[in-house]
C-alpha positions as CSV (number, residue, x, y, z in Angstrom):
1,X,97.3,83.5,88.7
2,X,94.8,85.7,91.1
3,X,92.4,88.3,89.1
4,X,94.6,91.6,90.3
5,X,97.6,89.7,88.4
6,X,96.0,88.7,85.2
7,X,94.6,92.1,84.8
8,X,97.7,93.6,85.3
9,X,99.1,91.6,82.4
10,X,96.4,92.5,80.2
11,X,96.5,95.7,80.9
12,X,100.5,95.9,80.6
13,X,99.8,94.1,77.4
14,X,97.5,96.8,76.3
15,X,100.0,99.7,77.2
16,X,102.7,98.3,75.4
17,X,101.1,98.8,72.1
18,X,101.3,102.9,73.1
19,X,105.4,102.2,73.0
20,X,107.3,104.9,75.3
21,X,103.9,106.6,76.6
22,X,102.9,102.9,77.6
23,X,105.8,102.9,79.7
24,X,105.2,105.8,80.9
25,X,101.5,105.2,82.3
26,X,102.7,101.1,83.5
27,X,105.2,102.6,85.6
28,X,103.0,105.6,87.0
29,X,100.2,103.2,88.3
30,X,103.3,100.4,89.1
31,X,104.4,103.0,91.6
32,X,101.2,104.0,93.0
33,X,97.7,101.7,93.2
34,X,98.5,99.1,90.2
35,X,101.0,96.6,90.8
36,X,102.6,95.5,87.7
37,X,105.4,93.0,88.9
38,X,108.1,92.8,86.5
39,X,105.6,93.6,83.9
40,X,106.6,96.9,83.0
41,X,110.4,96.1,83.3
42,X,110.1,93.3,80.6
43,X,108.1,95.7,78.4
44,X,111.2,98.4,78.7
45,X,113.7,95.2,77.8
46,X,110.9,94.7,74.8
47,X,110.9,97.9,73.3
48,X,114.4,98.8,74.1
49,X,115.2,95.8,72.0
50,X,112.7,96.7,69.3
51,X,114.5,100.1,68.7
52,X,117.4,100.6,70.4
53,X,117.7,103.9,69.3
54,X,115.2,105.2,71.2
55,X,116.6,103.0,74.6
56,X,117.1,105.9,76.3
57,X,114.3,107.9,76.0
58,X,112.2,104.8,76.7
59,X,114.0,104.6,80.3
60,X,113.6,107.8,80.6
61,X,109.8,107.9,80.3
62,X,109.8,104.7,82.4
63,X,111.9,106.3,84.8
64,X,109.2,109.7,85.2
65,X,106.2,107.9,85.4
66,X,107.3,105.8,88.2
67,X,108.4,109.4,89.7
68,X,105.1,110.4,89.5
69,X,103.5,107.4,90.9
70,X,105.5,107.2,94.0
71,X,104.9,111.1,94.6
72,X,101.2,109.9,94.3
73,X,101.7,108.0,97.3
74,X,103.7,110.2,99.2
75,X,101.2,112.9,99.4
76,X,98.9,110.5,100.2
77,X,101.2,109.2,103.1
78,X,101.5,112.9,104.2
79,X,97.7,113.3,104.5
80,X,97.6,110.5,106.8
81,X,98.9,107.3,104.8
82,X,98.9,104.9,107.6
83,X,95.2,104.0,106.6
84,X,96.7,102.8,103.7
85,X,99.0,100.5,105.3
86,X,96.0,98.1,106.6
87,X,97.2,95.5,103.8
88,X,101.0,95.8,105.2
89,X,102.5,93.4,107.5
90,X,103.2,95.5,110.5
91,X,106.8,94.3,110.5
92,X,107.4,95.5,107.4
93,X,106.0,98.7,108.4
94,X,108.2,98.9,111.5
95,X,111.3,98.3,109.9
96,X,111.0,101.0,107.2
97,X,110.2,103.1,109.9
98,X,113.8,102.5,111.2
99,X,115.3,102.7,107.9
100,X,114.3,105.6,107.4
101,X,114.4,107.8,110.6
102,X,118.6,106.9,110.3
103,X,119.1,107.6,107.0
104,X,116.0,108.8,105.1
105,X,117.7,109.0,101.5
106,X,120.1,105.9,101.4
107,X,116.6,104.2,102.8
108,X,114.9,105.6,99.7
109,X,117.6,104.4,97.3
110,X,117.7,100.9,98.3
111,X,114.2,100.2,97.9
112,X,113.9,102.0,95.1
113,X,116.5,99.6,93.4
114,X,115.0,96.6,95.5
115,X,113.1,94.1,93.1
116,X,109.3,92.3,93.8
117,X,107.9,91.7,96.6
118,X,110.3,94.2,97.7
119,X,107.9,96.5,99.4
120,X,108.4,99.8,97.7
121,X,104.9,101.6,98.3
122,X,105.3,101.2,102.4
123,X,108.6,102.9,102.4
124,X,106.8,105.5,99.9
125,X,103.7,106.1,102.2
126,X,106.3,106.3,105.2
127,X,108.2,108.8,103.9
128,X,105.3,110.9,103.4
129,X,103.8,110.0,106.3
130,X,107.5,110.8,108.5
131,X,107.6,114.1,106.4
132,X,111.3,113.0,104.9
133,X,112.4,116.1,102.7
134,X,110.2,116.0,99.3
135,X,113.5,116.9,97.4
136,X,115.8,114.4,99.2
137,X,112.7,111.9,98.4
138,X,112.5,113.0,94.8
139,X,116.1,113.0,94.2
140,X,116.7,109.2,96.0
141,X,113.7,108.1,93.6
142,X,115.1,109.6,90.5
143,X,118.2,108.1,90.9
144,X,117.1,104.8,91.9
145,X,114.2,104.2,89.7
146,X,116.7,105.8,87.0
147,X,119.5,103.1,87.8
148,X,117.2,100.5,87.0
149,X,115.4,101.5,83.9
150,X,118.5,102.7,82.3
151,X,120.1,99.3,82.9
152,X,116.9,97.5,81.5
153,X,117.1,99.8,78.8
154,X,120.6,99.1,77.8
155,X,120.3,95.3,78.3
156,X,117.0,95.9,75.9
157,X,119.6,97.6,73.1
158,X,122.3,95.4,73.6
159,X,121.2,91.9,73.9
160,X,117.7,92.1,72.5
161,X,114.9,89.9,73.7
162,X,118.2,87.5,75.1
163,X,117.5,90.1,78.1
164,X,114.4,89.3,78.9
165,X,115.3,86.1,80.2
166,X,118.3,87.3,81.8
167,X,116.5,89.9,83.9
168,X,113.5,87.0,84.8
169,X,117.2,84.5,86.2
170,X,118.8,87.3,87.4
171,X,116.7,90.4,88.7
172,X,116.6,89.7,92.1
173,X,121.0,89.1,92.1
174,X,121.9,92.0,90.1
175,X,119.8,94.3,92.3
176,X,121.5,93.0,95.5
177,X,124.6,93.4,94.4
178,X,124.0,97.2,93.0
179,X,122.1,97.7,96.5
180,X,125.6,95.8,98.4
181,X,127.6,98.5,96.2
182,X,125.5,101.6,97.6
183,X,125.7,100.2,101.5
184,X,129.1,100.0,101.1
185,X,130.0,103.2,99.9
186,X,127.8,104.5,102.4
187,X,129.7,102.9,105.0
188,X,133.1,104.2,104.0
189,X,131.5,107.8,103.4
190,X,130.3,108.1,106.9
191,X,133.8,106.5,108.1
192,X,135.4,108.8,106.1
193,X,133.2,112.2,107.1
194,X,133.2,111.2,110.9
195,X,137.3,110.9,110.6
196,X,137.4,114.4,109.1
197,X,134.8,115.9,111.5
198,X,137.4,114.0,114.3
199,X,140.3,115.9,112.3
200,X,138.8,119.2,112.3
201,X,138.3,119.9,116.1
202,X,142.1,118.5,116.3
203,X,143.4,117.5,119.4
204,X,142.0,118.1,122.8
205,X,143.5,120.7,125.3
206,X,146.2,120.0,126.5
207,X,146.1,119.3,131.0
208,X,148.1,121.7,132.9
């Protein structure tokens, strides 16, 4: 275990003992300059599980600190974030960079929902540094980071610490298939928009 990863789990530790506001502050530095891989979505699962009457509010505090981190970084991408991508592959870089100049907010969603190594923080910093619209940003975020936490969150309640070893099996599956979900409706709303832009302008003149 490298030195950035074992303080990470201390410091998760640490912020668990605060309950919700832990969350809250795991997931803000998760999302911006602290990488807490998996960490803080076992701590939801743990406290969810703990009191499952408060489930919800615990994905919800989850669900604004990590809000808060990734707007961190997208100012910071909009001040000039590629000096921050020095530690990114420039593959990775590239490909976000096409992602997202053809559809900025379905971009947004996917990696939002994506789980570690996924690389989150480069399509945050690109975004800011691409100028995509700070409320379609937001709103992608919201509902993606939302998606996730609330899911946690209700495995937490439901199934108790049974969860936790569910989402450390399965994670990486359930995410791809949630992400498969949103590509494909996607797909069939464009089909569907482009057929009724293709019915509005009707048929073409007729030759004389």
């Amino acid at each position: 275990m490298t030195f950035l990863k074992l303080l990470s789990t201390k410091l998760g530790h640490a912020l668990l003992l605060y309950g919700g506001w832990g969350l809250l502050v795991m997931s803000f530095l998760d999302s911006s300059f602290v990488p807490f891989p998996v960490v803080n979505d076992l701590a939801l699962i743990v406290l969810a599980s703990q009191r499952p009457s408060r489930a919800f509010f615990y994905a919800l505090q989850s669900t604004v600190g990590s809000l808060l981190g990734v707007y961190v970084l997208y100012a910071l991408g909009r001040g000039g974030g590629k000096m921050l991508w020095r530690k990114s592959t420039p593959g990775s870089v590239a490909r976000a960079h096409q992602w997202l100049e053809r559809n900025d907010f379905v971009a947004l969603l996917v990696a939002s929902l994506l789980p570690p190594p996924a690389p989150l923080k480069v399509f945050v910093l690109t975004a800011g540094a691409l100028q995509v619209n700070p409320v379609h940003f937001g709103v992608a975020m919201l509902i993606g980071r939302g998606l996730r936490f609330g899911a946690e969150a209700w495995l937490g309640a439901r199934y108790g610490v049974q969860a936790e070893q569910y989402l450390k099996q399965n994670l990486g599956l359930t995410s791809l298939a949630v992400i498969a979900l949103i590509l494909g409706f996607t797909l069939i709303y464009r089909r569907v928009r482009q057929r009724a832009r293709k019915a509005s302008f009707g048929p073409g003149p007729t030759p004389t």
